[in-house]
Structure formats: C-alpha cells, structure tokens
VEXPATI-37724 format. One line per field, with one value per atom (N, C-alpha, C): atom name; x, y, z. Coordinates in steps of 0.2 Angstrom, whole numbers. Example, Ala and Ser with C-alpha at 12.3 -4.5 7.8 and 13.67 -1.06 7.14 Angstrom:
2
tipa: [N CA C N CA C]
px: [66 62 66 64 68 64]
py: [-28 -22 -16 -11 -5 0]
pz: [39 39 39 35 36 39]
// end
This chain:
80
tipa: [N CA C N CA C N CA C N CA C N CA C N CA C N CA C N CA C N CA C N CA C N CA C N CA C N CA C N CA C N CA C N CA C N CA C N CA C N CA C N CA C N CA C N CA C N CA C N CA C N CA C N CA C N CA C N CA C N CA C N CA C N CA C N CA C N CA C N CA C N CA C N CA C N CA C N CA C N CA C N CA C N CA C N CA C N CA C N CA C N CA C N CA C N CA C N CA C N CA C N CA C N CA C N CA C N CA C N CA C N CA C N CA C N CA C N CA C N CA C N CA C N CA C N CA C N CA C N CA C N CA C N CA C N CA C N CA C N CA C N CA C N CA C N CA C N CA C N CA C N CA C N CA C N CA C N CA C N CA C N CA C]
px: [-369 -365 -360 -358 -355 -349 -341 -335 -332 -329 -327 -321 -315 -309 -306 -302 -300 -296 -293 -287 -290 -298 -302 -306 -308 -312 -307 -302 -296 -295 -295 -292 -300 -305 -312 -310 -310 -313 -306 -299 -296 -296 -298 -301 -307 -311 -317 -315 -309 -307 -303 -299 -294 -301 -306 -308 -314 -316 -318 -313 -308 -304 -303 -303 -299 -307 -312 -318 -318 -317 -317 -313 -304 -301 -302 -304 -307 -312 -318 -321 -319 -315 -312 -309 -303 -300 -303 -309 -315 -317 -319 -321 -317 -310 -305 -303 -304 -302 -306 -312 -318 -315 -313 -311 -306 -302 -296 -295 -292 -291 -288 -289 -287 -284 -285 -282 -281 -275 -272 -274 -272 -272 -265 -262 -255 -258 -255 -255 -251 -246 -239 -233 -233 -234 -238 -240 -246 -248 -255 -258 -255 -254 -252 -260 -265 -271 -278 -281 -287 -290 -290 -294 -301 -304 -310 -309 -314 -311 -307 -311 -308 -302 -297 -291 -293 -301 -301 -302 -296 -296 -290 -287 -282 -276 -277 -275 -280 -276 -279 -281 -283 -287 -280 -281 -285 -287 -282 -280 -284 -287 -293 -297 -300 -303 -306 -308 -313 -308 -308 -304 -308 -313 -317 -316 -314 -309 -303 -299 -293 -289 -294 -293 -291 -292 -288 -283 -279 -271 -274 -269 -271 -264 -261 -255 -253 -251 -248 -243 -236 -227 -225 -223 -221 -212 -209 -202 -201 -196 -192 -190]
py: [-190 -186 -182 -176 -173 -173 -173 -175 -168 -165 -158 -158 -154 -155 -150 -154 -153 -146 -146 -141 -134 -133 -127 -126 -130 -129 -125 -128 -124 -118 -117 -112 -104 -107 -105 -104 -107 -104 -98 -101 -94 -86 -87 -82 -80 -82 -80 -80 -82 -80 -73 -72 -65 -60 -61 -55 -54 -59 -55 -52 -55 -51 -44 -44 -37 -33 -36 -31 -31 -33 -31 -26 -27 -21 -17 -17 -10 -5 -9 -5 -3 -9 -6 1 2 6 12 11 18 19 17 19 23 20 23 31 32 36 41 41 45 50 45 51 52 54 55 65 68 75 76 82 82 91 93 99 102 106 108 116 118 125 126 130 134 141 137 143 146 145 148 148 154 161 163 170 172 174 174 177 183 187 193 196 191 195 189 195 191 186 179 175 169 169 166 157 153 145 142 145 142 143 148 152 159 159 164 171 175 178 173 169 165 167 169 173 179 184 189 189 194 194 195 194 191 183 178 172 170 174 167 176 172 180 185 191 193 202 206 214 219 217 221 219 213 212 208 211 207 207 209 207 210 210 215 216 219 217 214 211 207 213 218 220 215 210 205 205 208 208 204 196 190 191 186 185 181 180 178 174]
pz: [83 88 84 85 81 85 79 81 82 87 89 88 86 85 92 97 105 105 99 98 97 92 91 96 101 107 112 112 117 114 107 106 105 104 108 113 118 125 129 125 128 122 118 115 119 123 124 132 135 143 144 135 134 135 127 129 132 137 144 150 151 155 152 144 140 143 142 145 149 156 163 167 164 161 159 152 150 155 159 164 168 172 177 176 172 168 165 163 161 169 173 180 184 183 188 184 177 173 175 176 178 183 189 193 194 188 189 189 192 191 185 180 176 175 179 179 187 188 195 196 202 204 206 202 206 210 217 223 224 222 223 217 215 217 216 220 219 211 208 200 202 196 196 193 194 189 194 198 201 197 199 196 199 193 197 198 201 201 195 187 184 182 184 182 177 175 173 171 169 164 163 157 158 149 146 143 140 137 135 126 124 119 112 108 102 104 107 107 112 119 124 126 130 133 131 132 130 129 124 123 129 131 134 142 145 151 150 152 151 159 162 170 174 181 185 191 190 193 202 202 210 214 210 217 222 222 225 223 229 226 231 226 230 228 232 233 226 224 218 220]
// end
C-alpha cells in the first residue's frame, strides 16, 4: 500500500477546488458578458445629419464613410 504525503494531498485538492471555482467564474462571467450592451443611442440632441440604426453616415470621407454620400442635413434647430 502506497504511503501518501498528507500535506501534497491538501495541497492537490485546493489547487483542484481554486481552479474549478476560477472555471465556473470564468463562465459565469463569459455568459453575463454576452449580453452586455456595448454601444448607446444619443437622443438628445437632436443629429444635425439623418441617421440610420446604426448612426450611419457617422463620419465623413476621407477617414469613415463614403465621398459620394456624406449625408443629409436633418434641419433640426434644437435649444443650446
């Protein structure tokens, strides 16, 4: 019968109780992340430039968007 040393058994099995809890966390934690929002809508004040759901046209051309629409004015004159 094989002689076990008491002290690497303990130290076995909370190594093996750390990283299951660190794995259960971790999913937990990847699950809750999933549905987290990660981008907003400003409603107010009003776009100075019609926008579609995703906000765009959202900047203009050379740097996002396209030279050939750069959007079209909303005429919308809000309060300061």
């Amino acid at each position: 019968m094989p002689v076990y040393n008491v002290d690497v058994s303990r130290q076995e099995e909370d190594i093996v109780k750390h990283s299951v809890r660190f794995v259960l966390v971790a999913a937990i934690l990847a699950i809750v992340a999933r549905n987290a929002a990660a981008h907003f809508r400003l409603l107010e004040p009003a776009s100075w430039l019609i926008e579609d759901n995703r906000g765009d046209p959202q900047k203009s051309g050379p740097c996002g968007g396209s030279n050939s629409d750069w959007g079209k004015p909303s005429y919308i004159i809000s309060k300061a």
